[in-house]
C-alpha positions as a LaTeX table, in Angstrom:
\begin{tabular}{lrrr}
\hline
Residue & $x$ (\AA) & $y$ (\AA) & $z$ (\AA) \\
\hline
Unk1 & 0.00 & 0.00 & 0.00 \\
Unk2 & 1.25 & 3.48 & $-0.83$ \\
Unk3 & 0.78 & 6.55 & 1.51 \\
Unk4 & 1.27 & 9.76 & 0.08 \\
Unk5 & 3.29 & 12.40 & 2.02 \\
Unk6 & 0.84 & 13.98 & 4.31 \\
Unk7 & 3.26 & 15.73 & 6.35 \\
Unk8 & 5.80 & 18.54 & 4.86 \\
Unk9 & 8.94 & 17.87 & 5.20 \\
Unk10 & 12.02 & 19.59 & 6.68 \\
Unk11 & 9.08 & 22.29 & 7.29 \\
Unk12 & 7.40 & 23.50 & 10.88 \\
Unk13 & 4.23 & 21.53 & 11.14 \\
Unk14 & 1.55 & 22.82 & 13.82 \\
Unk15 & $-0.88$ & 20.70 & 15.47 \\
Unk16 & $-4.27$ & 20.48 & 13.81 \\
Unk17 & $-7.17$ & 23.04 & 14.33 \\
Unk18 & $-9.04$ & 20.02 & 15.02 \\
Unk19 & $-7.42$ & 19.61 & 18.48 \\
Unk20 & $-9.17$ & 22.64 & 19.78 \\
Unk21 & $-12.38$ & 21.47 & 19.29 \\
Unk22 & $-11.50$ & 18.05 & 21.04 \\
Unk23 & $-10.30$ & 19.81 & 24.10 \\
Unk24 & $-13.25$ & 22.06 & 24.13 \\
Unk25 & $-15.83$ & 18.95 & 23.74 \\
Unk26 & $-13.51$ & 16.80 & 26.63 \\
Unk27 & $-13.54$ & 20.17 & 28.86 \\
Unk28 & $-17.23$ & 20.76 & 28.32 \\
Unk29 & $-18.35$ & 17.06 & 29.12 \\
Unk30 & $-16.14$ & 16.76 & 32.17 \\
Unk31 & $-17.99$ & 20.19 & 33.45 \\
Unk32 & $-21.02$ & 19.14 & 32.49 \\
Unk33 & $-20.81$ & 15.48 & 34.09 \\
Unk34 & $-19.57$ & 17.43 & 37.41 \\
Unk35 & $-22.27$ & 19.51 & 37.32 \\
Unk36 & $-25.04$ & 17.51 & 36.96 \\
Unk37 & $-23.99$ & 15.38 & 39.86 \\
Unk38 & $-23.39$ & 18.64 & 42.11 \\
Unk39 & $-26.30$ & 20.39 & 41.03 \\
Unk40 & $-28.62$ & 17.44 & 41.48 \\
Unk41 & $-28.79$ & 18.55 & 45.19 \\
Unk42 & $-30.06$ & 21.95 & 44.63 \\
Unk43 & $-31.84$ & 21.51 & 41.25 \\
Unk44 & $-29.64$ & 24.13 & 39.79 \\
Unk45 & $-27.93$ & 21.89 & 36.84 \\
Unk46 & $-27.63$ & 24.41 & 34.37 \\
Unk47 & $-25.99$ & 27.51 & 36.72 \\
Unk48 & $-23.61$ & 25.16 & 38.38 \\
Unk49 & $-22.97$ & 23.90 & 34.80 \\
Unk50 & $-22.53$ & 27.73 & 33.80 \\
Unk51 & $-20.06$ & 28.49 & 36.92 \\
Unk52 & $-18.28$ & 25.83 & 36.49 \\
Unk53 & $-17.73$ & 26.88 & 32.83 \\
Unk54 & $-16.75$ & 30.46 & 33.08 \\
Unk55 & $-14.73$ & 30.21 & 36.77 \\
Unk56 & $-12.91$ & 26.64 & 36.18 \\
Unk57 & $-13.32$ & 25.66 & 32.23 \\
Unk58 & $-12.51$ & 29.22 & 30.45 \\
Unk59 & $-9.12$ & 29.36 & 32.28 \\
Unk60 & $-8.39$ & 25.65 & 31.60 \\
Unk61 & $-9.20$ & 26.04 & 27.86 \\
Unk62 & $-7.51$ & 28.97 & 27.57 \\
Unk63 & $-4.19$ & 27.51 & 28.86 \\
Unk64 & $-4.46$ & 24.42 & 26.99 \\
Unk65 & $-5.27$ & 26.46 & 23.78 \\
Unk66 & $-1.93$ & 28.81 & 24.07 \\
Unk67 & 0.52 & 25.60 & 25.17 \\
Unk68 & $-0.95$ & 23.95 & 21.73 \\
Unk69 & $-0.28$ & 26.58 & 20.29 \\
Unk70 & 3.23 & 26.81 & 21.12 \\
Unk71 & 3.85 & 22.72 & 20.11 \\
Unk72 & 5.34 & 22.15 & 16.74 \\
Unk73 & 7.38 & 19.68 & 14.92 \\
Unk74 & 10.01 & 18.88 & 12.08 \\
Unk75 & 10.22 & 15.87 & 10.25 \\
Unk76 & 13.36 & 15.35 & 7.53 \\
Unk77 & 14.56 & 12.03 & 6.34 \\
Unk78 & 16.89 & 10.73 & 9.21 \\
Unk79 & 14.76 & 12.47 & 12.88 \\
Unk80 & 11.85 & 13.91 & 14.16 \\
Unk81 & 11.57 & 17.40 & 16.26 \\
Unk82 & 9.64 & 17.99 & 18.45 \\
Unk83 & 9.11 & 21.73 & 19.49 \\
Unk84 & 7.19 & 22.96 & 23.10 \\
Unk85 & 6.85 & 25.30 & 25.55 \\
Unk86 & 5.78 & 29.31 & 26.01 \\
Unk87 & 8.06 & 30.33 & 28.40 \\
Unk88 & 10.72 & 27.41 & 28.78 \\
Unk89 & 11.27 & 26.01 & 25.53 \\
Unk90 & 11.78 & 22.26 & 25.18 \\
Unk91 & 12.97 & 20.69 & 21.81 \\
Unk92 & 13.48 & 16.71 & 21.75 \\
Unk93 & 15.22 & 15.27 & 18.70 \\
Unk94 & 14.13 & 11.48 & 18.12 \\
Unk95 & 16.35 & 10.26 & 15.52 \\
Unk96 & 14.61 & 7.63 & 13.47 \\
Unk97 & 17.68 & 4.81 & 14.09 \\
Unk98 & 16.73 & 4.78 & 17.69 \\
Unk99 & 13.22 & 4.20 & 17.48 \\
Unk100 & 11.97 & 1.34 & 18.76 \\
Unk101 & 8.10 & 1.35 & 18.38 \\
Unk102 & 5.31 & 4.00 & 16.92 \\
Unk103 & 2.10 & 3.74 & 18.76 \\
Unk104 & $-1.29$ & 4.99 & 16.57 \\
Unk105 & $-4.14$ & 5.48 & 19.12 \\
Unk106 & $-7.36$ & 6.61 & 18.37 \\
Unk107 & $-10.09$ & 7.10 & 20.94 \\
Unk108 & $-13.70$ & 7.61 & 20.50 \\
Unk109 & $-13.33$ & 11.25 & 21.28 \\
Unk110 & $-9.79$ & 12.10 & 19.49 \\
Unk111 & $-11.30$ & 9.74 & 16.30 \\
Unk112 & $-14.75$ & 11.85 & 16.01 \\
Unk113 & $-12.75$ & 15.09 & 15.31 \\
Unk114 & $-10.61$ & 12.65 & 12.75 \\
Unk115 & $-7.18$ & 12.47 & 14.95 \\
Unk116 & $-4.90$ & 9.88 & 16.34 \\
Unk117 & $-2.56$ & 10.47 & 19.02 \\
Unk118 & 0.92 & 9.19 & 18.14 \\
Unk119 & 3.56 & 8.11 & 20.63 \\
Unk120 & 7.23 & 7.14 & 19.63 \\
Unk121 & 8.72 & 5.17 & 21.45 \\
Unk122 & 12.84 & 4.60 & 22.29 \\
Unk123 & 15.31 & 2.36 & 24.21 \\
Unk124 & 15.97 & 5.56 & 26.71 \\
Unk125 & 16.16 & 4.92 & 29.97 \\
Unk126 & 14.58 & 8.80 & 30.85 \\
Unk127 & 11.06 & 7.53 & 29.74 \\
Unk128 & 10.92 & 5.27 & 32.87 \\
Unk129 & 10.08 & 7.06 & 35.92 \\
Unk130 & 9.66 & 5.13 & 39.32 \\
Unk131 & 8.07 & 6.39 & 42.41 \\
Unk132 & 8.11 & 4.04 & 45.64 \\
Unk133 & 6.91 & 0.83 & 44.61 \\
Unk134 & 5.57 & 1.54 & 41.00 \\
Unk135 & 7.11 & 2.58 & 37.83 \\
Unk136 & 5.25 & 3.99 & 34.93 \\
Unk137 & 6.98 & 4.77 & 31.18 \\
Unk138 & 6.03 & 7.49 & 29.15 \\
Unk139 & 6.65 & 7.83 & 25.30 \\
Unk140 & 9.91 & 10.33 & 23.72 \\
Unk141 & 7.47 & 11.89 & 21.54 \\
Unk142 & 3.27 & 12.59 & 22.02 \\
Unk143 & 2.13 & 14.18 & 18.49 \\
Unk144 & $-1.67$ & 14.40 & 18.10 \\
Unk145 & $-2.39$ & 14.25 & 14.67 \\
Unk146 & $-5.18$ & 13.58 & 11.72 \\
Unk147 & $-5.38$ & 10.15 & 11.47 \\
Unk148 & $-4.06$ & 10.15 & 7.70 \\
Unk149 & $-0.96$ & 11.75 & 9.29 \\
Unk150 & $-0.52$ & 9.46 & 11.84 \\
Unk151 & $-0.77$ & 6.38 & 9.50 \\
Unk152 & 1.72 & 8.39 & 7.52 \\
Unk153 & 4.28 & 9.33 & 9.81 \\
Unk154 & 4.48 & 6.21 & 12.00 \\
Unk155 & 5.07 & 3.75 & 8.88 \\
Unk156 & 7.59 & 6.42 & 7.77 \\
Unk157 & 9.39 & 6.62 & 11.09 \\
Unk158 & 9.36 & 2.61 & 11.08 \\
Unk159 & 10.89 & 2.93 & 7.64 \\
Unk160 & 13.13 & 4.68 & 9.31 \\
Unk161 & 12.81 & 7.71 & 6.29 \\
Unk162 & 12.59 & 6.04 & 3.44 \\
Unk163 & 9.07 & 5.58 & 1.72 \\
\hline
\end{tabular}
C-alpha cells in the first residue's frame, strides 16, 4: 500500500485546528458530568454547569489552547523534532535509528474530530520514571495528529525515512 506524504517535510508543522475542538468537547463534558452530579442537590444543573464553565473551564481552555499553540514539529529524512513550551522552551530530537516502536491510538473522542494520538517510542532509559513501589513509562514523543498523518508518519518513522 502506498501513503502519500501527508506531512511537509524539513518544514514546521503545527498541530491540527481540530485539536481545539476536542479539548473544548472533553472540557465541556467533564464540566457538564460534574455539574449535573453537584447540582442534582439543589436543582440548579444548568448555573452550576454555567459556573463551572466560566470560573474553572474558560481558564483551563484557555491555557491548553496557548501551550498547543506553542507545540510544533520537524520531520526530515533521518529524525523527528519535536518543538514545546511558552516560556521554557523544550525541543526533543528522536532520531529515526533509535526508534523502537510507533504507537497509533485513536479514541472515541480524538477519532470523532478525525485524529490519532501518536507516541514514539525509544530504548531511553529517561522515559521510565519510578516512584516508591511503581514505575510507569512514558513515550519520547506525544504528536496528536489527523489520522491520515498518523498512519503516515508512523510507517515512515518505522521505515526509518525512506518511503
Amino acid at each position: 500500500m502506498l501513503l502519500l506524504i501527508m506531512i511537509s517535510l524539513e518544514t514546521t508543522n503545527k498541530l491540527p485546528k481540530n485539536l481545539y475542538y476536542c479539548s473544548l468537547f472533553k472540557l465541556t463534558t467533564v464540566m457538564f458530568l460534574i455539574s449535573l452530579f453537584g447540582g442534582m442537590a439543589s436543582n440548579a444543573i444548568l448555573a452550576t454547569f454555567l459556573a463551572l464553565m466560566i470560573v474553572i473551564g474558560g481558564p483551563i481552555f484557555l491555557c491548553v489552547a496557548i501551550s498547543y499553540k506553542y507545540i510544533s514539529f520537524i520531520v526530515d529524512k533521518t529524525k523527528i523534532v519535536i518543538n514545546s513550551g511558552i516560556i521554557f522552551k523544550k525541543s526533543i530530537a528522536i532520531p529515526f535509528d533509535r526508534v523502537q516502536n510507533v504507537d497509533c491510538n485513536k479514541g472515541p473522542i480524538l477519532g470523532l474530530f478525525g485524529l490519532s494520538k501518536i507516541n514514539i517510542w525509544t530504548a531511553s532509559p529517561n522515559q521510565i520514571s519510578i516512584q516508591g513501589k511503581s514505575s510507569s513509562s512514558n513515550p519520547d514523543g506525544i504528536l496528536i495528529i489527523p489520522i491520515d498523518d498518523a498512519k503516515w508518519l508512523q510507517s515512515f518513522i518505522l521505515n526509518k525515512g525512506i518511503n
